[in-house]
Residue frames as a rotation matrix with the C-alpha (Angstrom) as fourth column:
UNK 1
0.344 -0.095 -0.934 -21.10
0.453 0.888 0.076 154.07
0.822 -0.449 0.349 160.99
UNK 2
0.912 -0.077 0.402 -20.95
-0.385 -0.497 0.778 155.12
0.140 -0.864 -0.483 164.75
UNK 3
-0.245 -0.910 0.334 -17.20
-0.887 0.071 -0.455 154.74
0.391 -0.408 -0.825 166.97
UNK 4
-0.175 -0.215 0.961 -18.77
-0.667 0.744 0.044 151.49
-0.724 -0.633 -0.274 168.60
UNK 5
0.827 0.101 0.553 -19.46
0.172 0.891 -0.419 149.53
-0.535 0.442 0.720 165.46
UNK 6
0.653 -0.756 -0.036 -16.63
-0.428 -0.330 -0.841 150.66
0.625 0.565 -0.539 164.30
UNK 7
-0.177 -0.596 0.783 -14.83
-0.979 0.185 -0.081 149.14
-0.097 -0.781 -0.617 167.47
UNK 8
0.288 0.053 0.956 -16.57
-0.308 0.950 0.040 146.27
-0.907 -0.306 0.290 167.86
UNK 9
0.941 -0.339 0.023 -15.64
0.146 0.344 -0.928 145.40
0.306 0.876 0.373 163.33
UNK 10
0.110 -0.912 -0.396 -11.78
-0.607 0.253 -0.753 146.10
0.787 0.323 -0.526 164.29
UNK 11
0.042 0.046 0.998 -12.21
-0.918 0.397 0.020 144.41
-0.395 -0.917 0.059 167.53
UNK 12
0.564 0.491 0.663 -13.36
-0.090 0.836 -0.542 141.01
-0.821 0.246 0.516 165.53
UNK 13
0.853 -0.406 -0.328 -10.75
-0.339 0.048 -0.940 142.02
0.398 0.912 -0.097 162.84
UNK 14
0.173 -0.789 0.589 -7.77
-0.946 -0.300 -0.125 141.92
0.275 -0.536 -0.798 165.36
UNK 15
-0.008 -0.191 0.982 -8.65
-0.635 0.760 0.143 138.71
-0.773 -0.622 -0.127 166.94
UNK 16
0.990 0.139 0.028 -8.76
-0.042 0.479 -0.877 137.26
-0.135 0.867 0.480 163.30
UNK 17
0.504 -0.860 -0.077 -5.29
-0.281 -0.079 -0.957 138.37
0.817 0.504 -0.281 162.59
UNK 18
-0.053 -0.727 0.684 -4.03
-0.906 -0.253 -0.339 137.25
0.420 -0.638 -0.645 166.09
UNK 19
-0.371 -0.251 -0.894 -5.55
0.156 0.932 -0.327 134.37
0.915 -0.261 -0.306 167.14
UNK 20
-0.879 -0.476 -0.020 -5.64
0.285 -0.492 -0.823 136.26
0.382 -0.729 0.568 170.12
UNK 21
0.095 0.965 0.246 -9.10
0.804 -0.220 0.553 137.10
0.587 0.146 -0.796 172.30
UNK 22
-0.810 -0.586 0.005 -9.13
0.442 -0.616 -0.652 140.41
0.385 -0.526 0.759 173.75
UNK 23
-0.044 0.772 -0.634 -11.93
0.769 -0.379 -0.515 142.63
-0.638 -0.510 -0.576 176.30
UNK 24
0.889 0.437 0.137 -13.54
0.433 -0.701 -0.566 145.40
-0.151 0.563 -0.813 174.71
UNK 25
-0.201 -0.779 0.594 -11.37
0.895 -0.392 -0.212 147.88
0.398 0.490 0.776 172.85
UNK 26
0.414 0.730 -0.544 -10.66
0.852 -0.521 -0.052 150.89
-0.321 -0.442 -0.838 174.47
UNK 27
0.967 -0.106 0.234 -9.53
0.024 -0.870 -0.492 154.56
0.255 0.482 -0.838 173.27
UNK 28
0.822 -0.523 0.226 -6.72
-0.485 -0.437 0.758 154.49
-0.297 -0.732 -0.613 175.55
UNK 29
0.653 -0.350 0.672 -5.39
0.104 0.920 0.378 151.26
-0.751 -0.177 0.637 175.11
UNK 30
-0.170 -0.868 -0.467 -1.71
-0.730 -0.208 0.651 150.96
-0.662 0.452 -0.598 173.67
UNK 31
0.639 0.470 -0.609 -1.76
-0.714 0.657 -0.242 149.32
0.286 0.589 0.755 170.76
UNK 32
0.086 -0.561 -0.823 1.99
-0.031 0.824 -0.565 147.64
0.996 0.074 0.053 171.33
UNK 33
-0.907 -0.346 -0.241 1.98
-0.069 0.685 -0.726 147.18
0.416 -0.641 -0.644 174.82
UNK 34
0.038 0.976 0.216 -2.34
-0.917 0.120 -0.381 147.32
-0.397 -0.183 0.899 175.59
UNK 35
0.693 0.710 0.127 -2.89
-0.572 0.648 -0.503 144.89
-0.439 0.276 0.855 173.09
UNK 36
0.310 -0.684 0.660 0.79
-0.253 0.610 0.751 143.33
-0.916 -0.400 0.015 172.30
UNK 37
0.841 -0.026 0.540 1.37
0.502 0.407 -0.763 144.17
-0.200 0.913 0.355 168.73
UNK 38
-0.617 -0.734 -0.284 4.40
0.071 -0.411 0.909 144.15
-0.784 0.540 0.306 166.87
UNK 39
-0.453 0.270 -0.850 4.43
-0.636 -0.766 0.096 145.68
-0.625 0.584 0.518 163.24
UNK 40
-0.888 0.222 -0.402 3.40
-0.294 0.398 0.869 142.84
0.353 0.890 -0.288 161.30
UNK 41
-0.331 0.908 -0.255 0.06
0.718 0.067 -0.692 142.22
-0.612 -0.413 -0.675 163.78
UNK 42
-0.490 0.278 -0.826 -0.15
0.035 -0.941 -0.337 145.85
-0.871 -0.194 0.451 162.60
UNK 43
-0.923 -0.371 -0.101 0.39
-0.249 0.375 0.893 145.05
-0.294 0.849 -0.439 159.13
UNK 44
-0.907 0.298 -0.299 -1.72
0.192 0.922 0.336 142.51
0.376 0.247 -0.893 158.89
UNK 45
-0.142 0.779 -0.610 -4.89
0.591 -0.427 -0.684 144.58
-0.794 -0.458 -0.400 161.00
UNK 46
-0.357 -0.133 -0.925 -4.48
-0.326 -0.910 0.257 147.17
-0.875 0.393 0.281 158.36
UNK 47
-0.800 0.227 -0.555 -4.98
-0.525 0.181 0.832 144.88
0.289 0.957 -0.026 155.36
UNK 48
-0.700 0.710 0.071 -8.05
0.692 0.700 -0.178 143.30
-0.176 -0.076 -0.981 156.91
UNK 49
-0.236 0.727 -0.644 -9.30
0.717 -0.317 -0.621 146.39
-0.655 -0.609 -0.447 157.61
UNK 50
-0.689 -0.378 -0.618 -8.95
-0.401 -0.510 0.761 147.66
-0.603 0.772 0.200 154.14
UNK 51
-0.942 0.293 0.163 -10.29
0.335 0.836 0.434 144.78
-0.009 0.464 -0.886 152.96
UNK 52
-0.416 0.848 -0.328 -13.35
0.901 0.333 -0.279 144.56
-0.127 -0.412 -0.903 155.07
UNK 53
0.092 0.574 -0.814 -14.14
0.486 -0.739 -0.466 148.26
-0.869 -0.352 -0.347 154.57
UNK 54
0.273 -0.253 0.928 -12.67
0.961 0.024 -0.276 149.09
0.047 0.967 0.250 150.80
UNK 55
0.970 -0.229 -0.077 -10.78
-0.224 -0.973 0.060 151.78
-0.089 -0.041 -0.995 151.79
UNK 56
0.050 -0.969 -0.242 -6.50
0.845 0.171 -0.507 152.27
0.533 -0.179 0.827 151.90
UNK 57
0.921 -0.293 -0.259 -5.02
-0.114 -0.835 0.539 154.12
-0.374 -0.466 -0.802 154.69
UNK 58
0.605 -0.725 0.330 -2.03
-0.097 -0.478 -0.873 155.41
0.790 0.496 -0.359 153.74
UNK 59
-0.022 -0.809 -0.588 1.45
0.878 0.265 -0.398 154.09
0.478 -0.525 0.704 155.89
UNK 60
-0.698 -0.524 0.488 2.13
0.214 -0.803 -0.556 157.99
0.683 -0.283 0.673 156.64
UNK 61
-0.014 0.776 0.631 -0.99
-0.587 -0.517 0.623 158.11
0.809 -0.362 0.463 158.51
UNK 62
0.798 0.281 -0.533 -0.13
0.195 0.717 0.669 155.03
0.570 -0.638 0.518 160.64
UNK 63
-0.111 -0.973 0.202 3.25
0.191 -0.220 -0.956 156.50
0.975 -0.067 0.210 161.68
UNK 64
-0.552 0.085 0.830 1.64
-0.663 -0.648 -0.374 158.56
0.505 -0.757 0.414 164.65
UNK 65
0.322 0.926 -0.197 -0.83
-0.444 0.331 0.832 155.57
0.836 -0.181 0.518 165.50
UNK 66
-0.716 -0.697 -0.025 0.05
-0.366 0.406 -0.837 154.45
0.594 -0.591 -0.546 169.03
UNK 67
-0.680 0.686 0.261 -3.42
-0.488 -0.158 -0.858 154.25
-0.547 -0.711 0.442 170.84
UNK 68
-0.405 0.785 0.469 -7.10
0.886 0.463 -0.010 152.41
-0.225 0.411 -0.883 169.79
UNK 69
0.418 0.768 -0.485 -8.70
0.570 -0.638 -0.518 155.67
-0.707 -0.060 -0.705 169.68
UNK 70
-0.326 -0.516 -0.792 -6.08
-0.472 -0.637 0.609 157.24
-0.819 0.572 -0.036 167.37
UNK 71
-0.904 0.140 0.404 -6.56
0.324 0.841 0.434 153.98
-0.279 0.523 -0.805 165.34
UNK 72
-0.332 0.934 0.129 -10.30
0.910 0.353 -0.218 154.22
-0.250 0.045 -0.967 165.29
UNK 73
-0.225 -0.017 -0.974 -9.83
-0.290 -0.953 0.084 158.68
-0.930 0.302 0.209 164.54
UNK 74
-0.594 -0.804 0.001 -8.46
-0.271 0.202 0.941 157.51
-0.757 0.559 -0.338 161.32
UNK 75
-0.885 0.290 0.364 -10.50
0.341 0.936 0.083 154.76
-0.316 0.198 -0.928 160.57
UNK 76
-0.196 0.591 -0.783 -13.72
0.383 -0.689 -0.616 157.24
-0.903 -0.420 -0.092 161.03
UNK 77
0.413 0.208 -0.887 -12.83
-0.552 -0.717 -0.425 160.05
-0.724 0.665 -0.182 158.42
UNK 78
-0.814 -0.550 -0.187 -11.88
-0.464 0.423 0.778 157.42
-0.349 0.720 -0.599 156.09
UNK 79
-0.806 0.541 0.243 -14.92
0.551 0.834 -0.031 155.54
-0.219 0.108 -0.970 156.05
UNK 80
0.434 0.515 -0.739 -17.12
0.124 -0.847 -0.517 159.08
-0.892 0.133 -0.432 156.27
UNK 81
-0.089 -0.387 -0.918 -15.10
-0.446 -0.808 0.384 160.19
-0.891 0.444 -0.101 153.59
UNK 82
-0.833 0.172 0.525 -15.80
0.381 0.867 0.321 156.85
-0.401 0.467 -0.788 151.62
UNK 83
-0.447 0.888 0.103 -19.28
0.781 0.444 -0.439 156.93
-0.436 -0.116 -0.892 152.51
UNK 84
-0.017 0.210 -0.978 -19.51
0.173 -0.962 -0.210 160.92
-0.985 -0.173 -0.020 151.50
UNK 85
-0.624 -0.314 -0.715 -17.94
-0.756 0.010 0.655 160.34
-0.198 0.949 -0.243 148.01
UNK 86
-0.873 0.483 0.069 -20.36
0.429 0.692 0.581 157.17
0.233 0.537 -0.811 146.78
UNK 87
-0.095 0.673 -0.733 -23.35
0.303 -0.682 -0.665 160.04
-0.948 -0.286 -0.139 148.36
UNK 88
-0.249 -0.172 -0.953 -22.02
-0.214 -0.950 0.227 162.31
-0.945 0.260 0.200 145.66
C-alpha cells in the first residue's frame, strides 16, 4: 500500500473518530495543534487503525509521534511488515 492510500484510509479514519472534517493530510501537519487532538482523539485513531488494518502499534512507538508523516512512517513498516510476514 502506497503513503497516499495510506493517507487518504487514516484521513477517513480520523474524521470517524472526530466527527470532525479535515483538508488533505499533510506530512507536516501537527497532530495536536494541525489537526486538534488531545490523547484520547489519539487513542481512539489508533484503535481504528488497528482495527481497520489488523495490526497493533505498540504505545512506545507513539511516544515520539507528533507530526502526520511520523504517524503515517509508522503506519508504513507496520503494514509492509504485516504484508511481508502473510508473503512468507
Amino acid at each position: 500500500m502506497d503513503r497516499t492510500q495510506l493517507s487518504a484510509i487514516v484521513l477517513e479514519l480520523l474524521e470517524k473518530e472526530t466527527g470532525e472534517t479535515y483538508p488533505a493530510l499533510e506530512d507536516s501537519t501537527s497532530l495536536r495543534e494541525g489537526l486538534n487532538l488531545d490523547s484520547l482523539d489519539m487513542a481512539g485513531l489508533v484503535l481504528h487503525i488497528e482495527t481497520r488494518f489488523g495490526i497493533q502499534v505498540e504505545t512506545e512507538l507513539l511516544e515520539d509521534v507528533n507530526t502526520v508523516g511520523r504517524l503515517l512512517d509508522i503506519l508504513q513498516a507496520k503494514v509492509a511488515a504485516k504484508t511481508s510476514k502473510q508473503a512468507a
